[in-house]
Structure formats: C-alpha cells, structure tokens
C-alpha positions in Angstrom: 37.7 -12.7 10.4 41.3 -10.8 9.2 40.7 -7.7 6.6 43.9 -7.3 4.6 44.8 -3.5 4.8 46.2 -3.4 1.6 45.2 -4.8 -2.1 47.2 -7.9 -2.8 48.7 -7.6 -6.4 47.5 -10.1 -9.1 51.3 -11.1 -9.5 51.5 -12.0 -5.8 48.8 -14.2 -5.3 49.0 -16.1 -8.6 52.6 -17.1 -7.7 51.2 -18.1 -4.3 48.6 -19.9 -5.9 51.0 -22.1 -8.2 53.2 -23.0 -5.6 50.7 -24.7 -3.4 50.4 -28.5 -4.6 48.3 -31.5 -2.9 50.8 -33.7 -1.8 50.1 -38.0 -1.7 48.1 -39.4 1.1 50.5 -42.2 3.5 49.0 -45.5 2.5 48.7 -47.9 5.3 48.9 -51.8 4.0 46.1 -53.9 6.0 45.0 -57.0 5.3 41.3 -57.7 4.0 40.0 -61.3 2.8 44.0 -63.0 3.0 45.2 -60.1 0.5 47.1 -57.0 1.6 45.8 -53.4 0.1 47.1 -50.1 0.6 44.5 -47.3 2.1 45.1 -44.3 3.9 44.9 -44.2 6.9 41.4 -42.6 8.0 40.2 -45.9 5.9 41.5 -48.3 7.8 38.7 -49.0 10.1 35.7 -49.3 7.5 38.0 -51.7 5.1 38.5 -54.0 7.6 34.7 -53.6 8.5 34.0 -54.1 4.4 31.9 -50.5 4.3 34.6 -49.4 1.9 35.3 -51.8 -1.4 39.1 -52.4 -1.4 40.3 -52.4 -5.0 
C-alpha cells in the first residue's frame, strides 16, 4: 500500500474532497410486462427475469 511522504494540508484535501461528485447512472429502456422502464444497465438481466420490481 502507498505511504504519502509528506502530510497533506487540510486545505488540500477538503478542496479535493468537494470536487469529487457521483455522477447519474446511463439508464437502459427494456421492456417488462408490454411497458417500457428505464434501469441501469447491471439491472437489466434480473428485470426482465422479475427478481427486481420495476417501478
């Protein structure tokens, strides 16, 4: 695992912290029951299969 060599300044990492923001997951339309939804796409699969309720 990396060891920084040097202290990083509060200043430094809270403006590297407030920078970072989680960005939308793509939304894939599929069709479940004759009406399309949107789902990402790691959903897909159990949709379809009905493990996952599609609201």
């Amino acid at each position: 695992m990396a060891v920084p060599k040097r202290k990083t300044s509060r200043s430094r990492t809270r403006s590297r912290r407030a920078r970072w923001t989680a960005s939308e997951p793509a939304l894939v339309p599929v069709v479940v029951q004759g009406r399309t939804v949107l789902v990402p796409p790691r959903l897909t699969r159990a949709v379809r299969r009905g493990l996952v309720a599609a609201d």
